[in-house]
C-alpha positions as CSV (number, residue, x, y, z in Angstrom):
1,X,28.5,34.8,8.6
2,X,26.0,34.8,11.6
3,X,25.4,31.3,13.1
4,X,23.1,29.9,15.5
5,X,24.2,27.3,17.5
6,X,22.8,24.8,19.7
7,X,24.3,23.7,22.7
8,X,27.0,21.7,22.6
9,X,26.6,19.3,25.4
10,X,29.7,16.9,25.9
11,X,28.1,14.1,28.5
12,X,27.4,11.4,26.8
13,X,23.7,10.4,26.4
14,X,22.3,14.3,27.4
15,X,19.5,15.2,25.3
16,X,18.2,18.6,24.9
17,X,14.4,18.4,25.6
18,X,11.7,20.8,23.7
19,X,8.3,19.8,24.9
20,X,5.0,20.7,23.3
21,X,6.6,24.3,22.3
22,X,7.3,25.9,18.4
23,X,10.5,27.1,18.3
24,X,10.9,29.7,15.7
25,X,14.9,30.8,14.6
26,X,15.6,34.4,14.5
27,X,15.8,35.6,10.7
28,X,18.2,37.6,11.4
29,X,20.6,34.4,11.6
30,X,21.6,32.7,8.3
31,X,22.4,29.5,9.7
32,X,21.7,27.1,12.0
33,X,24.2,24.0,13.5
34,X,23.1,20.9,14.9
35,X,26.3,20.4,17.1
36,X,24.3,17.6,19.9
37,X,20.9,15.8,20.3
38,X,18.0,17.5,20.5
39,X,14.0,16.0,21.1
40,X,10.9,17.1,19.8
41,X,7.9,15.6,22.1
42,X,4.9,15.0,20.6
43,X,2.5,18.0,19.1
44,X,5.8,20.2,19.3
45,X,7.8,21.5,16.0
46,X,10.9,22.7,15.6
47,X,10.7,25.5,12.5
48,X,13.8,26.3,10.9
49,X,13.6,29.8,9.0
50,X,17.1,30.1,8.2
51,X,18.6,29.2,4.7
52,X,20.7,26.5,5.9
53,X,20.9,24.1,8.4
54,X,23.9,22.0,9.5
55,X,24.5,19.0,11.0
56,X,27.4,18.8,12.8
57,X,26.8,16.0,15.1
58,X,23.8,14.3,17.0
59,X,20.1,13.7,16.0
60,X,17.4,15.7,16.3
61,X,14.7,13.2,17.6
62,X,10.7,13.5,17.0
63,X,8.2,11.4,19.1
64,X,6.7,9.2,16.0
65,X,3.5,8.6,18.0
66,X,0.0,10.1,16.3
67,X,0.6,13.1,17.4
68,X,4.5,13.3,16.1
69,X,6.8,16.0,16.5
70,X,8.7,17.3,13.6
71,X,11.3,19.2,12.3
72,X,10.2,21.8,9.4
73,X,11.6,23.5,6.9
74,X,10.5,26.9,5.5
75,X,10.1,27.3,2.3
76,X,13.2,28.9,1.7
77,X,15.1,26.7,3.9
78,X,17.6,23.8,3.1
79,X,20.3,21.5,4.8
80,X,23.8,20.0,4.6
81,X,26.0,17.3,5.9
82,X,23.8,14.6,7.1
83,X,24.7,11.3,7.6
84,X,24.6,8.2,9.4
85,X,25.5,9.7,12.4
86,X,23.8,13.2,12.1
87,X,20.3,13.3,10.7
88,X,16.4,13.7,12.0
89,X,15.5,10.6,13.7
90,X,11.8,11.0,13.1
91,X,9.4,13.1,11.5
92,X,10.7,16.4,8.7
93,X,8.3,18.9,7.4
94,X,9.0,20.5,4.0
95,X,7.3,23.6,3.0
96,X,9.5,24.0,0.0
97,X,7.5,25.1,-3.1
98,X,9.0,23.0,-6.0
99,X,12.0,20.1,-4.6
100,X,13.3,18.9,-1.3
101,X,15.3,16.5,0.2
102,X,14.2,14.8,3.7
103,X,17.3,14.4,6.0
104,X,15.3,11.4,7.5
105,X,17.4,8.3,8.8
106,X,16.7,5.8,11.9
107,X,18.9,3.3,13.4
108,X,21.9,4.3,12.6
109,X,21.1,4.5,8.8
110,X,20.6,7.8,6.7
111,X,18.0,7.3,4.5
112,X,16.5,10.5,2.5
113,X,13.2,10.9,0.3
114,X,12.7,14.0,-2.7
115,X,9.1,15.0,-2.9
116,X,9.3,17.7,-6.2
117,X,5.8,18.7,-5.9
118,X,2.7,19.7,-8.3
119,X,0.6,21.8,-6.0
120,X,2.5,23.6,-3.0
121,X,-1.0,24.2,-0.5
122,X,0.1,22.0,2.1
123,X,3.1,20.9,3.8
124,X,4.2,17.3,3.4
125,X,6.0,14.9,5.9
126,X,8.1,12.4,6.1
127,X,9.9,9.9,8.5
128,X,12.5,7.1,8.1
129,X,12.1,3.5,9.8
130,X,14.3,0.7,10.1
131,X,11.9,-2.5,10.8
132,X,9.8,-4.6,9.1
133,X,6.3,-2.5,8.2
134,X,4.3,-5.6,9.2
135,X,2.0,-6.3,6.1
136,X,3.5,-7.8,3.2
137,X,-0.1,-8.1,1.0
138,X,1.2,-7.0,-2.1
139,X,-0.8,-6.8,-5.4
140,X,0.0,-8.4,-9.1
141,X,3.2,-7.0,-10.3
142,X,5.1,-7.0,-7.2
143,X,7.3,-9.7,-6.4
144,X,8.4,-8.4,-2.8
145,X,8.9,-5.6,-1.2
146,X,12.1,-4.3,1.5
147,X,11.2,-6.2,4.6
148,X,13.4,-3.9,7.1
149,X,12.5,-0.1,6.2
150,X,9.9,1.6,5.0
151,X,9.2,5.7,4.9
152,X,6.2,7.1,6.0
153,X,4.2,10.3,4.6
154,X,1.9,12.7,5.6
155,X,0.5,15.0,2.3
156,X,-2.3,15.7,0.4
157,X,-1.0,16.6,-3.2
158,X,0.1,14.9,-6.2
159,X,3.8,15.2,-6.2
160,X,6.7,12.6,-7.9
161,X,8.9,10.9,-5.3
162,X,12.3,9.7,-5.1
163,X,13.5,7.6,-3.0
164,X,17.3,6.4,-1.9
165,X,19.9,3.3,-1.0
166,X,23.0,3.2,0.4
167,X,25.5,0.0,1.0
168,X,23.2,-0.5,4.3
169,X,20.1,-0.9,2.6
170,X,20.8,-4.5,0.8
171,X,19.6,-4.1,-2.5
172,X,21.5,-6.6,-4.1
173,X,19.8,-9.3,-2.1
174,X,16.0,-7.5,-2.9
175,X,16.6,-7.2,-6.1
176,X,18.6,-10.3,-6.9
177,X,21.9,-8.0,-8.8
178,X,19.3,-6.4,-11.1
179,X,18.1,-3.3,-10.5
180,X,16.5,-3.2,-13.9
181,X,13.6,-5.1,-11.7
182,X,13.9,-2.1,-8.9
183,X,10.9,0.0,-8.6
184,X,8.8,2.1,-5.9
185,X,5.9,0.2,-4.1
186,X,3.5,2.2,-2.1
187,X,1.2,1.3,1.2
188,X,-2.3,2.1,0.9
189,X,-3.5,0.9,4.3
190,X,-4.2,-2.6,2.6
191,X,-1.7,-3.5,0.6
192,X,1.5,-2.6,-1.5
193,X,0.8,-1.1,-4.6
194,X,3.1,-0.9,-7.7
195,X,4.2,2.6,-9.1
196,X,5.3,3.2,-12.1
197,X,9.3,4.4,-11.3
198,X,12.3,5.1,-12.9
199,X,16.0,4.1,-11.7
200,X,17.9,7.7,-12.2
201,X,21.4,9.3,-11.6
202,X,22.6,8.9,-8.1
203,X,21.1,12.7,-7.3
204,X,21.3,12.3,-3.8
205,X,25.3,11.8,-3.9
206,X,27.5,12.9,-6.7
207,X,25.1,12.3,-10.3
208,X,26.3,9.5,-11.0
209,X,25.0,6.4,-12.3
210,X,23.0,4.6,-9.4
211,X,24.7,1.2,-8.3
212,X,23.8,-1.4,-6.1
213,X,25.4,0.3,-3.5
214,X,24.1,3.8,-3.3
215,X,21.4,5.1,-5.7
216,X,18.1,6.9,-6.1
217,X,14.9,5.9,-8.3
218,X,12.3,8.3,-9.1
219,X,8.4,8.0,-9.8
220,X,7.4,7.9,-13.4
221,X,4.3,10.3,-12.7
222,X,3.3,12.4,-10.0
223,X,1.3,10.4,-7.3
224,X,-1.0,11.5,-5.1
225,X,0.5,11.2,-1.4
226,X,-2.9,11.3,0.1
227,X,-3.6,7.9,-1.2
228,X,-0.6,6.3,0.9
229,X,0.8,6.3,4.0
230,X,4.1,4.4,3.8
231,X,6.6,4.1,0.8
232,X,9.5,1.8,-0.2
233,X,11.6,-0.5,-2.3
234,X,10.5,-3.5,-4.1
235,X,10.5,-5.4,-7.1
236,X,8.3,-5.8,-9.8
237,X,7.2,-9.3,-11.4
238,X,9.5,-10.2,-14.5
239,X,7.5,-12.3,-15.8
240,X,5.0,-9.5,-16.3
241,X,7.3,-7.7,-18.8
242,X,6.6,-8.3,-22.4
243,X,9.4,-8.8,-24.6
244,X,9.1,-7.9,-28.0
245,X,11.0,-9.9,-30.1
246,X,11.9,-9.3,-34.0
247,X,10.8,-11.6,-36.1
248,X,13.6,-10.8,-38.8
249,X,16.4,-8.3,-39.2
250,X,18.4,-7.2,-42.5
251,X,22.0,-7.7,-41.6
252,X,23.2,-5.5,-44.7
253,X,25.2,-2.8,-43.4
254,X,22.8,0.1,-44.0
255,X,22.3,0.8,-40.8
256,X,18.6,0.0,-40.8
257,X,17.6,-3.5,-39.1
258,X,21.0,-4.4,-39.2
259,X,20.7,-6.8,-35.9
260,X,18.3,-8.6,-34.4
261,X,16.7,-6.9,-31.5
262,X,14.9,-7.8,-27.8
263,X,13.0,-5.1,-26.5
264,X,12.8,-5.3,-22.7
265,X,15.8,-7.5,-23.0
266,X,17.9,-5.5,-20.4
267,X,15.3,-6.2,-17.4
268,X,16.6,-10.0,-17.9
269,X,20.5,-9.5,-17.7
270,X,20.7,-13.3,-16.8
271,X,18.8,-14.5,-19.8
272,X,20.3,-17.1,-22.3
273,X,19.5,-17.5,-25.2
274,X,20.1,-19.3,-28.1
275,X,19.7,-19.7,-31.6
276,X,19.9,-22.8,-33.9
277,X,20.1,-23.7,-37.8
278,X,17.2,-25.8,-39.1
279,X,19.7,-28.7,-39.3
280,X,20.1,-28.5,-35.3
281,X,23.2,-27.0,-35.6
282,X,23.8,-23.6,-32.4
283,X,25.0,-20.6,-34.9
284,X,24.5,-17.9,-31.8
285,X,24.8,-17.7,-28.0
286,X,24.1,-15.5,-25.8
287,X,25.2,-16.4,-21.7
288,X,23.4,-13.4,-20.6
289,X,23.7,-9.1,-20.7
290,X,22.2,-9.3,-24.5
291,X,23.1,-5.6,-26.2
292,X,20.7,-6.4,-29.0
293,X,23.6,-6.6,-31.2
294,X,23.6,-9.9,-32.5
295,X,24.1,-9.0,-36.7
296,X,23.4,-12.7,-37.8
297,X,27.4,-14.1,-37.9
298,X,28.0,-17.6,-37.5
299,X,29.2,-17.8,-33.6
300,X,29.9,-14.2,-33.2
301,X,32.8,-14.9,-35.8
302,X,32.9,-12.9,-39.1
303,X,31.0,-15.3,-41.6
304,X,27.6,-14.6,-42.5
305,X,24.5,-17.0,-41.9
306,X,22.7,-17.6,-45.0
307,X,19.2,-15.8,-45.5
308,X,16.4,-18.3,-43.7
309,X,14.6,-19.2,-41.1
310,X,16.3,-20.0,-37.0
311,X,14.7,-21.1,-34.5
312,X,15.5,-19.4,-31.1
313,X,14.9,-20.4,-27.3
314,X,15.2,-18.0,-24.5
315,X,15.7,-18.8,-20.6
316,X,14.7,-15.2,-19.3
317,X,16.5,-15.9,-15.6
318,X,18.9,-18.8,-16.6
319,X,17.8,-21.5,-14.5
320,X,17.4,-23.9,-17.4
321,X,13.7,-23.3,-17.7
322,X,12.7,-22.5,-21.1
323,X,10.5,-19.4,-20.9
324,X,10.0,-18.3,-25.1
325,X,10.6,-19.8,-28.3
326,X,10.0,-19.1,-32.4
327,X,11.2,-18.1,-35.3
328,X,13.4,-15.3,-36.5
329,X,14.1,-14.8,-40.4
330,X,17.1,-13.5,-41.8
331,X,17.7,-11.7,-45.7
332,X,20.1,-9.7,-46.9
């Protein structure tokens, strides 16, 4: 296989310098190796034509001033084997047609971004910062937003966006251990605005189910890039979930109604709740991590309430305040 490869420079700290030029691989190569650092000055982009690009060590810088270098990608083109320590430290341009991946990172961290696009007219860019964005204004819904990275964009079309974490990125402490509460907040040059996302399989890894410590989240419907200029992580606003509760469920054994269910319950995994006799007396607990399957036994043992009326409190985050209470019927 043909390979193009860019000089490997040993010294420590040499960088190789392209300024204000397009540099434009030979197609006759089929791939290209980042082997050491390379820096794209402002105005200048490097396009890659080949189908795949490794990283093999370095960065390839891009001036992130107005006029920003980049890194672009045909349309044909794709990547491998970034990292932490190998990545664009800057500004990528996709030209992809349907899905891509942004090898994006800053700081030391490798953070990437999926644009899977509606309308292919126009290229779209992104970049990857570590540091607080500056302006926190966020709008009903949110509860906060990452304070130490942000991604910004550059596009014109709708397109749905997914966005990554790793074990750098400190979700656990934005999102308190839920990431039921995780969602995608975007900058429209005033304030953050909620979107409508989705936590998905870990896509950007191995397809497996996102943790705390590595993941990916998608947008729910396409958005239109032109109406932002930065994107990250947030949370949304519990308290603006609405739980629906059952008023009464059929413990029978038919299979239908057979226990009594929360709707939204799993977006409050600390929640307690409790439910009590008319005399006072607690015939169900639940410390938290509700599965809606509750099927109306006294104390999760095998005797069966009798049909009536139980009154029920809920403390959605546990902190002893109570948040909901009513009335649940039971017949058989």
């Amino acid at each position: 296989m043909n390979t193009l490869k860019c000089p490997k420079i040993h010294r420590k700290g040499v960088i190789l310098l392209l300024y204000g030029i397009y540099f434009l691989p030979v197609f006759a190569f089929s791939q290209l190796f980042i082997a050491t650092d390379v820096y794209i000055d402002r105005n200048a982009t490097m396009h890659v034509a080949v189908k795949e690009t490794t990283f093999d060590q370095g960065e390839v810088i891009t001036d992130r001033s107005q006029d920003y270098g980049k890194l672009s990608f045909a349309k044909t083109s794709d990547w491998s084997n970034a990292s932490n320590s190998t990545h664009v430290n800057g500004f990528v341009r996709m030209y992809s047609e349907d899905s891509f991946i942004f090898p994006v990172g800053n700081d030391g961290v490798f953070q990437s971004a999926r644009i899977r696009r509606i309308d292919a007219s126009s290229p779209v860019d992104f970049s990857f910062n570590v540091m607080p964005f500056g302006n926190y204004d966020i709008e009903k819904g949110i509860t906060k937003i990452h304070e130490s990275f942000y991604w910004n964009v550059v596009g014109s079309q709708p397109a749905y966006l997914s966005l990554s974490w790793n074990a750098l990125s400190a979700i656990d402490a934005l999102t308190n251990n839920n990431l039921e509460n995780l969602i995608i907040a975007g900058y429209d040059g005033n304030s953050w605005r909620y979107i409508e996302s989705k936590v998905d399989l870990n896509t950007y890894f191995d397809n497996s189910p996102s943790s705390l410590l590595e993941g990916s989240i998608t947008s729910v419907n396409p958005i239109n890039l032109e109406g932002y200029t930065a994107f990250t992580l947030a949370t949304r606003d519990s308290a603006g979930l609405r739980l629906n509760i059952s008023q009464g469920f059929t413990p029978n054994g038919d299979g239908i109604n057979d226990t009594w269910f929360i709707e939204n319950i799993e977006s409050f995994p600390n929640a307690q709740i409790t439910v009590i006799s008319r005399w006072g007396r607690i015939v169900f607990e639940s410390p938290g991590q509700y599965q809606n399957d509750w099927n109306g036994v006294y104390q999760d043992n095998l005797e069966p309430l009798p049909d009536g009326s139980y009154a029920y409190t809920i403390d959605l985050e546990g902190d002893g305040k109570l948040d909901l209470h009513g009335w649940i019927y039971i017949t058989r």
